[in-house]
ZATI-189518 format. One record per residue: chain; x, y, z of N, C-alpha, C in turn; residue number from 0. Coordinates in steps of 0.02 Angstrom, whole numbers. Atoms other than C-alpha are relative to their C-alpha. Layout:
N
SITE/chain/nu/nv/nw/cau/cav/caw/cu/cv/cw/resi
SITE/A/X/Y/Z/X/Y/Z/X/Y/Z/NUM .
...
//
This chain:
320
SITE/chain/nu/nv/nw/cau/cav/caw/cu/cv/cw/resi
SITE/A/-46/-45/35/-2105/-6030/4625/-28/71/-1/0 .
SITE/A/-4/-57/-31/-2109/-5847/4671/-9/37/-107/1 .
SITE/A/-16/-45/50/-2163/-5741/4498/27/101/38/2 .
SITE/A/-10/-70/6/-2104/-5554/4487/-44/50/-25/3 .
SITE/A/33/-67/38/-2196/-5391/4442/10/-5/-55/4 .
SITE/A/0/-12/79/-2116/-5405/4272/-23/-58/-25/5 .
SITE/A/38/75/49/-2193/-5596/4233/30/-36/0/6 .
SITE/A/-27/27/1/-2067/-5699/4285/31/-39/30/7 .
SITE/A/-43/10/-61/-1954/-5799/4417/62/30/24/8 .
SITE/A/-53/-19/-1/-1805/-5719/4370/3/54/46/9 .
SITE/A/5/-67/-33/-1751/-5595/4497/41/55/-8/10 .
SITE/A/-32/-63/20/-1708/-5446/4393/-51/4/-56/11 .
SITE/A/44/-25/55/-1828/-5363/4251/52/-12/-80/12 .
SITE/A/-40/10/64/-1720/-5452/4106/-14/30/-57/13 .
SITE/A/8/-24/62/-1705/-5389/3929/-72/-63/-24/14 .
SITE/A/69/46/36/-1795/-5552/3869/-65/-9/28/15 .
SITE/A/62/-3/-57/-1934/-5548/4009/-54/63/-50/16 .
SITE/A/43/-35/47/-1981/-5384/3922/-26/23/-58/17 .
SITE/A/20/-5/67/-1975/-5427/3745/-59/-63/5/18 .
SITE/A/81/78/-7/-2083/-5593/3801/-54/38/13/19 .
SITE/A/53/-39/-26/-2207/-5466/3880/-34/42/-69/20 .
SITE/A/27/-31/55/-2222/-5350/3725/-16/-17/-55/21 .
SITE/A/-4/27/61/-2186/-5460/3588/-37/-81/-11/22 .
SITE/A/41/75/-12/-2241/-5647/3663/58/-21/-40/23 .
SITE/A/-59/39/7/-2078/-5706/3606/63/25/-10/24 .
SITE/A/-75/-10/-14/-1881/-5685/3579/10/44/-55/25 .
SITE/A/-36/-58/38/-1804/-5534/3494/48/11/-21/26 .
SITE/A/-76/23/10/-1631/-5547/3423/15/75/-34/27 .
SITE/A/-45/-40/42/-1530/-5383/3397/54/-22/-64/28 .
SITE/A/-35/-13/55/-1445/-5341/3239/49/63/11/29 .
SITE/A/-26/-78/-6/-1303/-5220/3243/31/14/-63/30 .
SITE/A/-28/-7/65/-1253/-5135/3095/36/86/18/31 .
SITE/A/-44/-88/-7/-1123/-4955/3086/-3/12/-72/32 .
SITE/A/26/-25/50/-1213/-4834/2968/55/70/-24/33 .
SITE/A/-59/-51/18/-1035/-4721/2957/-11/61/60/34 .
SITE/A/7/-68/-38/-1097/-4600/3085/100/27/38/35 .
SITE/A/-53/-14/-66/-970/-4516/3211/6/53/51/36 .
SITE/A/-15/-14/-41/-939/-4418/3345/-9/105/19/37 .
SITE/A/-11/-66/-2/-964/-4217/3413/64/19/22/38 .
SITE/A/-74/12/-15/-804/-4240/3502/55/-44/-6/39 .
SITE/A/-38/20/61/-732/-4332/3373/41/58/-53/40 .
SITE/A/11/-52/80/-757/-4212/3228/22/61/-5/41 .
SITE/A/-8/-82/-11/-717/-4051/3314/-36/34/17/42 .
SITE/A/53/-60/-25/-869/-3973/3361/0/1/94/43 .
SITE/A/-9/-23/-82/-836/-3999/3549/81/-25/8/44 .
SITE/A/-79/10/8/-657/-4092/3523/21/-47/-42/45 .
SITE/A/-52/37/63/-545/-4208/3412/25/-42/72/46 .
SITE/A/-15/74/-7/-503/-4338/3564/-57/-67/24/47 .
SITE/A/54/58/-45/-666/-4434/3595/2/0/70/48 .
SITE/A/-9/13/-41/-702/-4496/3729/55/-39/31/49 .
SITE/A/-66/24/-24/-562/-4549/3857/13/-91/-19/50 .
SITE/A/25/97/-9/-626/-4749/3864/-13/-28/-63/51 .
SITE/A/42/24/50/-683/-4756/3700/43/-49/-75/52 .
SITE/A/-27/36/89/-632/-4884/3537/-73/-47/-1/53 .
SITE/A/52/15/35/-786/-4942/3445/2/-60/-12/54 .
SITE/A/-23/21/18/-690/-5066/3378/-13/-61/34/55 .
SITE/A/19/39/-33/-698/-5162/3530/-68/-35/28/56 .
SITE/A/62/51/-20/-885/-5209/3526/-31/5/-55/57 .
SITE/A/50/20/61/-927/-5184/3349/10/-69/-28/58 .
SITE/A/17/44/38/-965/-5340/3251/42/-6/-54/59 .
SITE/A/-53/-9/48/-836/-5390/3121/-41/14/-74/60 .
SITE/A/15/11/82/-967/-5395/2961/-23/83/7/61 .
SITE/A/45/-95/-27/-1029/-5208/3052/47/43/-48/62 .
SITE/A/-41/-56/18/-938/-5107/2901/-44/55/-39/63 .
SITE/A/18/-67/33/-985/-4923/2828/-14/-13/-54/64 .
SITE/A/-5/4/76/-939/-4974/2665/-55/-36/-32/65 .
SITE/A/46/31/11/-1069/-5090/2651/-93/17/19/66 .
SITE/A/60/-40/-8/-1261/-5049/2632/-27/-17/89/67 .
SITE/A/19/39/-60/-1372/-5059/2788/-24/-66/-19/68 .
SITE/A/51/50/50/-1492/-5182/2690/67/-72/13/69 .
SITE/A/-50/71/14/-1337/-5310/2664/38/-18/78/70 .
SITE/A/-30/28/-71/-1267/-5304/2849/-58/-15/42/71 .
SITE/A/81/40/-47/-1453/-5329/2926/-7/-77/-39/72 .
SITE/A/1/28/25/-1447/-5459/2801/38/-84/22/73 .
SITE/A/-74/36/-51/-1269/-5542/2871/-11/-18/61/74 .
SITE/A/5/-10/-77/-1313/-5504/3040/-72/-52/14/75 .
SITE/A/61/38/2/-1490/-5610/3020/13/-59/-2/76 .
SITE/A/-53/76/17/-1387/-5750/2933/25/-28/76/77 .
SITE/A/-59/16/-41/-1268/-5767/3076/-48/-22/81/78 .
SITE/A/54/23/-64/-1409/-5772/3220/-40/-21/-15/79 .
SITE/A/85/69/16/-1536/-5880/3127/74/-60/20/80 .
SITE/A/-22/68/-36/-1395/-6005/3149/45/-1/75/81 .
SITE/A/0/26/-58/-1349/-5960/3321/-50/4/67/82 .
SITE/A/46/-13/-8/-1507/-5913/3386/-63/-23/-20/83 .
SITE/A/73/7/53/-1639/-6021/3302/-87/24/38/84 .
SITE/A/60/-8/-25/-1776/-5986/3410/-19/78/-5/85 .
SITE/A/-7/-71/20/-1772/-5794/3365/-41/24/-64/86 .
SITE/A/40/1/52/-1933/-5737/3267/7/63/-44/87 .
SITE/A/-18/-81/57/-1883/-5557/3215/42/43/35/88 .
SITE/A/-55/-19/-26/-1752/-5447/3237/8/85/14/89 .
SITE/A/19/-85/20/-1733/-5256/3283/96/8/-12/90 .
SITE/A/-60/-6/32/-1585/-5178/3199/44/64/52/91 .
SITE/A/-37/-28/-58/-1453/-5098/3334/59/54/-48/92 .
SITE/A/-58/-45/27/-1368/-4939/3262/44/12/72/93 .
SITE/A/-60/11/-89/-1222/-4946/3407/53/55/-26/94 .
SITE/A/-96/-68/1/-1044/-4851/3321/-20/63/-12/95 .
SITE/A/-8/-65/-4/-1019/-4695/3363/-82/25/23/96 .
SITE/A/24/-34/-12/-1151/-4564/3374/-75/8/-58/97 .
SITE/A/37/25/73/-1321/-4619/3269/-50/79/-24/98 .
SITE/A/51/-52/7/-1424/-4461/3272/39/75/-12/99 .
SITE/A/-57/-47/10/-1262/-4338/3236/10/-15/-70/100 .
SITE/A/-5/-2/82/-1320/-4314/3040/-73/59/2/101 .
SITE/A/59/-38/24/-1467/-4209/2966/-54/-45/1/102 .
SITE/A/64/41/-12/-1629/-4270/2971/-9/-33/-77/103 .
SITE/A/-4/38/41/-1626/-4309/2807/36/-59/-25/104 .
SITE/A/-54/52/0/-1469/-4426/2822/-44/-61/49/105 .
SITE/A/22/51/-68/-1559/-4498/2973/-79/-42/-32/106 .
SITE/A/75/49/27/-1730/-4543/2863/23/-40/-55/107 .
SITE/A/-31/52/71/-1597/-4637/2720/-13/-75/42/108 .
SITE/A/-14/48/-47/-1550/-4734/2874/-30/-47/26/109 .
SITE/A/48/25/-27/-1695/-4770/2961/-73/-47/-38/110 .
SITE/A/64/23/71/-1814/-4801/2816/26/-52/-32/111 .
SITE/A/-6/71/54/-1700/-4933/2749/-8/-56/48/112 .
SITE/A/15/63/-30/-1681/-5036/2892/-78/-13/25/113 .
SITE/A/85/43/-2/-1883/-5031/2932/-17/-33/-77/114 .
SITE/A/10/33/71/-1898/-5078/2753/8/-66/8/115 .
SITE/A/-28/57/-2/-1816/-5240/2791/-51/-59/27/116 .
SITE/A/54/56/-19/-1947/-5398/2813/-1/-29/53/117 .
SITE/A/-24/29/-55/-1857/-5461/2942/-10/35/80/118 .
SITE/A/-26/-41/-48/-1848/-5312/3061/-71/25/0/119 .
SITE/A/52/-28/-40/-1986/-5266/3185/20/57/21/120 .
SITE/A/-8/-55/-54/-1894/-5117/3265/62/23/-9/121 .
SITE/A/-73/-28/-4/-1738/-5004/3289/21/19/51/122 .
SITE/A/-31/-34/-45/-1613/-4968/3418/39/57/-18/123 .
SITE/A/-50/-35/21/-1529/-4816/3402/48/34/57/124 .
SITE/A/-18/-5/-30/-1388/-4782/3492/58/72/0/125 .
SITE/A/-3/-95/14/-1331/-4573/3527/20/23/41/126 .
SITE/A/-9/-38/-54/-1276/-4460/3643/-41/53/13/127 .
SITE/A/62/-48/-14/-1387/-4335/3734/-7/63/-47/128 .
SITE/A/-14/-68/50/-1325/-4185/3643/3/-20/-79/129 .
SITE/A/-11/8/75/-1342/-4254/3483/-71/-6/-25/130 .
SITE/A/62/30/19/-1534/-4258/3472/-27/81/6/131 .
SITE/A/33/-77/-16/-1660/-4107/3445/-87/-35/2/132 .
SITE/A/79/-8/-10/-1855/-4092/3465/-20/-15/-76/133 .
SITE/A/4/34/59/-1849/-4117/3242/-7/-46/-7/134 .
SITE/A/-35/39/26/-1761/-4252/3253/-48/-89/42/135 .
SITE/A/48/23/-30/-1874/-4320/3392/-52/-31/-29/136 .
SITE/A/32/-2/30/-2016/-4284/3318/-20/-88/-77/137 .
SITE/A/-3/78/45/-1969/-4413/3160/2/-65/47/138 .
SITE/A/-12/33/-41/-1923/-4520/3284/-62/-45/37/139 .
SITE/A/70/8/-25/-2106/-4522/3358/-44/-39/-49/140 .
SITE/A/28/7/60/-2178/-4546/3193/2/-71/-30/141 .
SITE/A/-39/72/-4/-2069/-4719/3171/-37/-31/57/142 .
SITE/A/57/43/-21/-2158/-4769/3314/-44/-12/23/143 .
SITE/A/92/0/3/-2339/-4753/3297/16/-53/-69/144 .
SITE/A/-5/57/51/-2284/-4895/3170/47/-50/-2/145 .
SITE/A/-66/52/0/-2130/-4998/3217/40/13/72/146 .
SITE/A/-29/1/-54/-2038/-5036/3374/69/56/4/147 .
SITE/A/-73/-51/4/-1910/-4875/3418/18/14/51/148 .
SITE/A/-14/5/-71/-1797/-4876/3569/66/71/-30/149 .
SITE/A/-60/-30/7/-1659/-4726/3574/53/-14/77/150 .
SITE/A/-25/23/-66/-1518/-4774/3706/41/51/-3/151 .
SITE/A/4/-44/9/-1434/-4628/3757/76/-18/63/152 .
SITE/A/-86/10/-19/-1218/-4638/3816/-3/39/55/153 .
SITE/A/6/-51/-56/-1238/-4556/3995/59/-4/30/154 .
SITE/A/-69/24/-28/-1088/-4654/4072/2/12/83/155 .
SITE/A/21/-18/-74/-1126/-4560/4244/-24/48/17/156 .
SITE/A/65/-58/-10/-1228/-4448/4342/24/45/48/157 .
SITE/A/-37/-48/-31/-1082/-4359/4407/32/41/-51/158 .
SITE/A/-24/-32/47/-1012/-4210/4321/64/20/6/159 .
SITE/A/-87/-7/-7/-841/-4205/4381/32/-51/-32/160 .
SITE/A/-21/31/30/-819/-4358/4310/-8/-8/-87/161 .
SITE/A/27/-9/76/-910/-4344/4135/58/57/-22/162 .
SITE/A/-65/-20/49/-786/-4198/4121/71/-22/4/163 .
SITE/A/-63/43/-6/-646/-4298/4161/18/-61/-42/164 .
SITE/A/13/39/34/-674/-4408/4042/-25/16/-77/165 .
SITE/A/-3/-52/70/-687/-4299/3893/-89/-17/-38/166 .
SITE/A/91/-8/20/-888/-4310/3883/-30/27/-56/167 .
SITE/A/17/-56/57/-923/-4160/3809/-76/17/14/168 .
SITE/A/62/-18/-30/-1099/-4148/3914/9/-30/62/169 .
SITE/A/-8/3/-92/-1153/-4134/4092/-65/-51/-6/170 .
SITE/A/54/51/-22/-1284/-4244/4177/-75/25/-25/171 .
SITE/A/61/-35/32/-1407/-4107/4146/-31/8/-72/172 .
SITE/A/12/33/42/-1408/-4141/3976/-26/-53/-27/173 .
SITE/A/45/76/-2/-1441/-4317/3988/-70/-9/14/174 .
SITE/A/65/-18/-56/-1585/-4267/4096/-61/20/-48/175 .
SITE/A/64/-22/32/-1657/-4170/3981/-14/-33/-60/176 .
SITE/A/-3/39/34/-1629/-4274/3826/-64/-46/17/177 .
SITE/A/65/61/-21/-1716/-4423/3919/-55/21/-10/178 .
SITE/A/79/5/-21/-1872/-4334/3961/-42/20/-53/179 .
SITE/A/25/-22/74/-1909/-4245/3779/-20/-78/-42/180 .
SITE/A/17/43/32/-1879/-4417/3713/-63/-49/30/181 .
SITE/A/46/27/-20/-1995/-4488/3829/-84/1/11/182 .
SITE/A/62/-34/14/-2131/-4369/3811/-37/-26/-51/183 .
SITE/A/5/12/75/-2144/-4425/3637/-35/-71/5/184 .
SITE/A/18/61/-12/-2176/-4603/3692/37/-52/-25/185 .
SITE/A/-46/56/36/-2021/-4670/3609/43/-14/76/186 .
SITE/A/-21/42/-44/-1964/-4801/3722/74/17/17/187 .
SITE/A/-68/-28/3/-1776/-4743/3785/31/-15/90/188 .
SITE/A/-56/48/-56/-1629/-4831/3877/44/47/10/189 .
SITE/A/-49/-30/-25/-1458/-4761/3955/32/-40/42/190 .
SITE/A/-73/48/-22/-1289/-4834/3973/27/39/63/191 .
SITE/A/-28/-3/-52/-1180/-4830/4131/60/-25/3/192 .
SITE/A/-70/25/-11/-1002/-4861/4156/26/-5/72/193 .
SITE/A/-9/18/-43/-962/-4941/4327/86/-1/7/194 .
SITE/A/-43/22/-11/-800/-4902/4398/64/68/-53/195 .
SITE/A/-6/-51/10/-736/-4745/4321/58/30/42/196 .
SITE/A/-34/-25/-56/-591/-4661/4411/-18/62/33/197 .
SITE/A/6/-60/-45/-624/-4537/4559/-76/-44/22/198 .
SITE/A/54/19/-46/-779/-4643/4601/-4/-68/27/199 .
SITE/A/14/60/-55/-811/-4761/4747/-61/-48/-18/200 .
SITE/A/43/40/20/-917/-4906/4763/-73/39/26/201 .
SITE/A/80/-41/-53/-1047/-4787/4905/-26/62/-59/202 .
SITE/A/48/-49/34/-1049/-4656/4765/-48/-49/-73/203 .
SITE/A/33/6/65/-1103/-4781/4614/-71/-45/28/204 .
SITE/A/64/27/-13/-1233/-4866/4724/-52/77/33/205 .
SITE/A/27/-62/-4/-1274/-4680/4771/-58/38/-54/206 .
SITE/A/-10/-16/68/-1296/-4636/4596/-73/-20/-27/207 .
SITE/A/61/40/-7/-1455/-4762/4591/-44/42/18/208 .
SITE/A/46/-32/9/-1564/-4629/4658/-16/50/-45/209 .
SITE/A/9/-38/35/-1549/-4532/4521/6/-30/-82/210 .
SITE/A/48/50/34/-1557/-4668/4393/-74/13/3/211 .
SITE/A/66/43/-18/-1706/-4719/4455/-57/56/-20/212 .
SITE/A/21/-51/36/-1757/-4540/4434/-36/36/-83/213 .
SITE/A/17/-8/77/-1735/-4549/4248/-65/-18/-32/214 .
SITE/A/34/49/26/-1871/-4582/4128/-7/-38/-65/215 .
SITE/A/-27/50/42/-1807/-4725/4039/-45/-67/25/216 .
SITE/A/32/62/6/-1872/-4898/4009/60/-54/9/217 .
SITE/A/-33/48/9/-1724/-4987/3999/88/26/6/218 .
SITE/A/-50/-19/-18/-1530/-4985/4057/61/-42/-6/219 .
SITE/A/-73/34/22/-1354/-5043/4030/68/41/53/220 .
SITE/A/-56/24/-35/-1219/-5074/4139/44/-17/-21/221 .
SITE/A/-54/46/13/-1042/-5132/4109/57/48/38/222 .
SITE/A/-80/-10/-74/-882/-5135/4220/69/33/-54/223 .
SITE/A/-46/-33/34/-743/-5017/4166/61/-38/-27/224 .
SITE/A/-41/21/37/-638/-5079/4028/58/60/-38/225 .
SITE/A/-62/-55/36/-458/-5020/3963/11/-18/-48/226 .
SITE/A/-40/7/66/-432/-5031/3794/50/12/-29/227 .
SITE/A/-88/-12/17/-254/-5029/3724/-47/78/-45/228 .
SITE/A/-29/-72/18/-211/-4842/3645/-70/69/-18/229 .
SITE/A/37/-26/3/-365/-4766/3706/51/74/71/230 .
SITE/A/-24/-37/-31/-320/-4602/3813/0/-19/87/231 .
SITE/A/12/10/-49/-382/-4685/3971/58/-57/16/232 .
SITE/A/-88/47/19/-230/-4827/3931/32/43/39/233 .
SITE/A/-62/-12/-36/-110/-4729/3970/-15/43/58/234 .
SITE/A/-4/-40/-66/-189/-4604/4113/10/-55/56/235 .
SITE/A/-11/28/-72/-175/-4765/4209/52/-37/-17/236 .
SITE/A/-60/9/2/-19/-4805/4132/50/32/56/237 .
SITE/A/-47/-75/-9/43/-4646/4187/-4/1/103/238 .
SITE/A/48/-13/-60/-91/-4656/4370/-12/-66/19/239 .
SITE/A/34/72/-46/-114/-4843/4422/-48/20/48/240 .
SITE/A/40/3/-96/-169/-4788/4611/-59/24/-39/241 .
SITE/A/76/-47/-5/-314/-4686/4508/-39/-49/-8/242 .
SITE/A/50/56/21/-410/-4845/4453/4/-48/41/243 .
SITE/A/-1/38/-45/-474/-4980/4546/-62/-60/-43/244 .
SITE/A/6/25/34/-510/-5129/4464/-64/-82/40/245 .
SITE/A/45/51/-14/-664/-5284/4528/19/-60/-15/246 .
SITE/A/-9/88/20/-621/-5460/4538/-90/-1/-20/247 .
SITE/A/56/0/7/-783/-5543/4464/-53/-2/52/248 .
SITE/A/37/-1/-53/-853/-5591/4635/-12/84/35/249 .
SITE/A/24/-79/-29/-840/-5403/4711/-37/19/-55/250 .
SITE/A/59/-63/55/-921/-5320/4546/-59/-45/0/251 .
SITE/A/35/21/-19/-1049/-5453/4580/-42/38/55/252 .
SITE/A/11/0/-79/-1078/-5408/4757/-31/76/7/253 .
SITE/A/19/-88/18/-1066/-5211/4688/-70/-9/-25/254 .
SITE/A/43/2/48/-1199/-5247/4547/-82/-6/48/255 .
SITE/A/34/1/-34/-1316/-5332/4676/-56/45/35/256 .
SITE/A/11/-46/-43/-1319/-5183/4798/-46/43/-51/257 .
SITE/A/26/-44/36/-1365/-5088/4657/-61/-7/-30/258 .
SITE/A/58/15/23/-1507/-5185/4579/-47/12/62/259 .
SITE/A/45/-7/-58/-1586/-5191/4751/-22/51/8/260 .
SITE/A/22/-75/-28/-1596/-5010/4761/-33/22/-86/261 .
SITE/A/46/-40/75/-1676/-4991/4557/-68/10/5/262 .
SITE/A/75/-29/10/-1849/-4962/4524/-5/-95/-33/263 .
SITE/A/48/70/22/-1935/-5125/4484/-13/-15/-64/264 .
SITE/A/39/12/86/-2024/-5078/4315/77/29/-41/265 .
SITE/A/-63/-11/51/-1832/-5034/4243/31/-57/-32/266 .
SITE/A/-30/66/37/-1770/-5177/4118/75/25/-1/267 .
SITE/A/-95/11/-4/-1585/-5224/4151/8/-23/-63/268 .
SITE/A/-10/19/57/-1529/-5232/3980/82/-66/4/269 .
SITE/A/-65/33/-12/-1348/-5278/4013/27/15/85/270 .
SITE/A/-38/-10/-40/-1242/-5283/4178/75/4/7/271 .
SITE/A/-57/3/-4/-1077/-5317/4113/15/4/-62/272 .
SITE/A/-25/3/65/-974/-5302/3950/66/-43/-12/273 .
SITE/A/-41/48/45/-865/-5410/3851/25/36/-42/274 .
SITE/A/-24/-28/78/-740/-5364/3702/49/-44/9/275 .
SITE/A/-40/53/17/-613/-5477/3633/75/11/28/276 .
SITE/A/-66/-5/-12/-440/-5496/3707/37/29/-12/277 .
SITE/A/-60/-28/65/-328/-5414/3581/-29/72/26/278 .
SITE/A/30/-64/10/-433/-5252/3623/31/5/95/279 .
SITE/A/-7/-27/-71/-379/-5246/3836/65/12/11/280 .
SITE/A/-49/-33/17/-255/-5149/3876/19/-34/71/281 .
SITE/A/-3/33/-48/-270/-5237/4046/-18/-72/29/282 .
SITE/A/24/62/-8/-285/-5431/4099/-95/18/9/283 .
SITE/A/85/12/-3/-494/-5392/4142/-5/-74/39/284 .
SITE/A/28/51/-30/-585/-5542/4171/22/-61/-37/285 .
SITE/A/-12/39/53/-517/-5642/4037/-47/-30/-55/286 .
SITE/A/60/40/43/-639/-5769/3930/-81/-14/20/287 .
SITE/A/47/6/-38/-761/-5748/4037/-64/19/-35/288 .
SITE/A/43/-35/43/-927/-5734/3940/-63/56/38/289 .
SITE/A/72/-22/-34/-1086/-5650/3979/-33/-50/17/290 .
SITE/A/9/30/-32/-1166/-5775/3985/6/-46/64/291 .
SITE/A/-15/36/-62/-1090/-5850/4117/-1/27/71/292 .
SITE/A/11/-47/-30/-1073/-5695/4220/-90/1/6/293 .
SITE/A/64/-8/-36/-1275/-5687/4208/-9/-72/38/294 .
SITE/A/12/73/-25/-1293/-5883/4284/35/20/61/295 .
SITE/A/-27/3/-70/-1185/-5817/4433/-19/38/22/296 .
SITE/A/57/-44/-31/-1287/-5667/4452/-75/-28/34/297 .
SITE/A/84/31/-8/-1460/-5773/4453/35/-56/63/298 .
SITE/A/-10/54/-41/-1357/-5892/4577/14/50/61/299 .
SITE/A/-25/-57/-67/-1287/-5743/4690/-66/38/24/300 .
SITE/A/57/-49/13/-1470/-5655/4680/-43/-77/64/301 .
SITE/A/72/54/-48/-1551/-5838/4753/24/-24/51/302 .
SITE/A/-61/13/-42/-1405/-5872/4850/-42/58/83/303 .
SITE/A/21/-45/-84/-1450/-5713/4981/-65/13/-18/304 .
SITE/A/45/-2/-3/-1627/-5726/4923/-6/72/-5/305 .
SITE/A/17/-84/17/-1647/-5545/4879/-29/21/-110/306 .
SITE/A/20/-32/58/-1710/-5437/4709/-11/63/-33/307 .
SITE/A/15/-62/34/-1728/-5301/4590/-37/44/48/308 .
SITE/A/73/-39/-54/-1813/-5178/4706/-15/-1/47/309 .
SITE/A/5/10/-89/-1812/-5244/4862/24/45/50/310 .
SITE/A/8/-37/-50/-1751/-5106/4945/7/73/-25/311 .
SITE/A/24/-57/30/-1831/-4969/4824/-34/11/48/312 .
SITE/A/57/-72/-38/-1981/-4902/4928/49/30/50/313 .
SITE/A/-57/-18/-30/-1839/-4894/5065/29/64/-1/314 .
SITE/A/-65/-35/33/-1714/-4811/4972/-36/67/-28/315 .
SITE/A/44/-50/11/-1847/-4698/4906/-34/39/61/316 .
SITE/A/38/-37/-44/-1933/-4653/5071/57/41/26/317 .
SITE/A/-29/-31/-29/-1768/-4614/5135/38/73/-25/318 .
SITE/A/-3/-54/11/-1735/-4480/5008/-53/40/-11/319 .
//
């Protein structure tokens, strides 16, 4: 049996591969929504969000504002000790909206309650590039020279015709620089991706990969473009069918592949695909299809053509 660079057989640098590596055992997110929201929400860059965006569709039903953090880390612990028993501690996943779009003092109520918590080794916080400063950092740093702190950072793509097409509200260069401040610092920091976007091809999103790979992030997220009923992107392809182009599961497979092959090796694939509940698609999708099941056909399609994470990085690298 063939191990990997990251410690494993699996051929991709999994999420759990690299909490087994740091932690020596299993890590179970918590997500809790601490009321934050949005720069182009609120008005300071616009009032319609983003085009793709409802929250709604991947927050957690016990995930409410109204309720402390303390009592939904609490819920959220409950609910994965019994479906998760093998799960020794948990880091707490700030996900809705925009977590670092408050004052620093809002942001140490926040942060200070959920490390407080007995249970919780660590925090995700989840932000957009423009919503972070060198202050805010700073605390940020401070958190962890004592507790596990990951910031994941809403990039979506690393094209800027599309980011403004999509009511962003920042360019790539932003992202860019975001990443590398936070990384200076030594706080560990991820960045999402949205596969499938209109105006881009499959040659530009496996393109796209050299400049990933570029980033310096630890860890990354993937998922295949979803329509949510009475989001603005609803109806542009109400309005635009021909503009979108939609992956049976085997092609976004086949896409995903191409793409891991060309990552960087030491990058942890957090996610590759996303899920949200029925009632939330504005379009048939994939149907019931879980994640899990989607990763078991990845690890079968991956051993299937005998290929891996990286395998045609130095490549792909020499040739730019």
């Amino acid at each position: 049996m063939q191990i990997y660079p990251w410690g494993d057989s699996r051929r991709f640098y999994s999420y759990a591969a690299y909490f087994r590596r740091m932690f020596g055992h299993r890590m179970q997110k918590v997500t809790v929504n601490a009321g934050f929201t949005c720069p182009n929400r609120d008005g300071k860059i616009s009032t319609g969000g983003c085009t793709f965006c409802d929250n709604a569709a991947f927050t957690p039903s016990y995930c409410q504002p109204s309720k402390s953090i303390t009592q939904q880390i609490d819920e959220g612990v409950e609910f994965h000790r019994r479906r998760y028993r093998e799960a020794q501690q948990y880091l707490v996943y700030f996900q809705s909206f925009s977590n670092t779009y408050a004052t620093l003092e809002r942001l140490r109520e926040c942060y200070d309650e959920a490390l407080s918590h007995p249970d919780v080794a660590g925090i995700v916080v989840g932000t957009r590039p423009d919503c972070i400063d060198e202050h805010k950092l700073d605390y940020f740093a401070d958190l962890a020279a004592r507790k596990y702190v990951a910031i994941e950072y809403g990039v979506e793509s690393c094209y800027d015709a599309t980011l403004q097409r999509i009511n962003r509200g920042h360019d790539f260069a932003t992202a860019e620089r975001a990443i590398s401040l936070t990384a200076e610092r030594g706080i560990h920091c991820g960045a999402h991706f949205i596969l499938g976007l209109p105006g881009e091809s499959d040659e530009m999103l496996i393109s796209q990969t050299e400049r990933i790979n570029s980033l310096k992030i630890d860890t990354i997220k993937f998922h295949q473009l979803q329509l949510f009923r009475g989001t603005p992107l609803a109806a542009e392809y109400d309005a635009h069918p021909e503009r979108f182009r939609f992956w049976t599961i085997d092609e976004y497979l086949d896409l995903f592949v191409e793409i891991l092959r060309r990552l960087r090796p030491d990058l942890v694939v957090e996610r590759f695909a996303g899920e949200a509940p029925p009632r939330f698609h504005h379009t048939e999708g994939w149907g019931l299809v879980r994640n899990e099941t989607l990763l078991s056909m990845l690890d079968e399609k991956l051993e299937q053509l005998g290929v891996h994470q990286g395998d045609f990085f130095n490549t792909f690298a020499a040739e730019i």
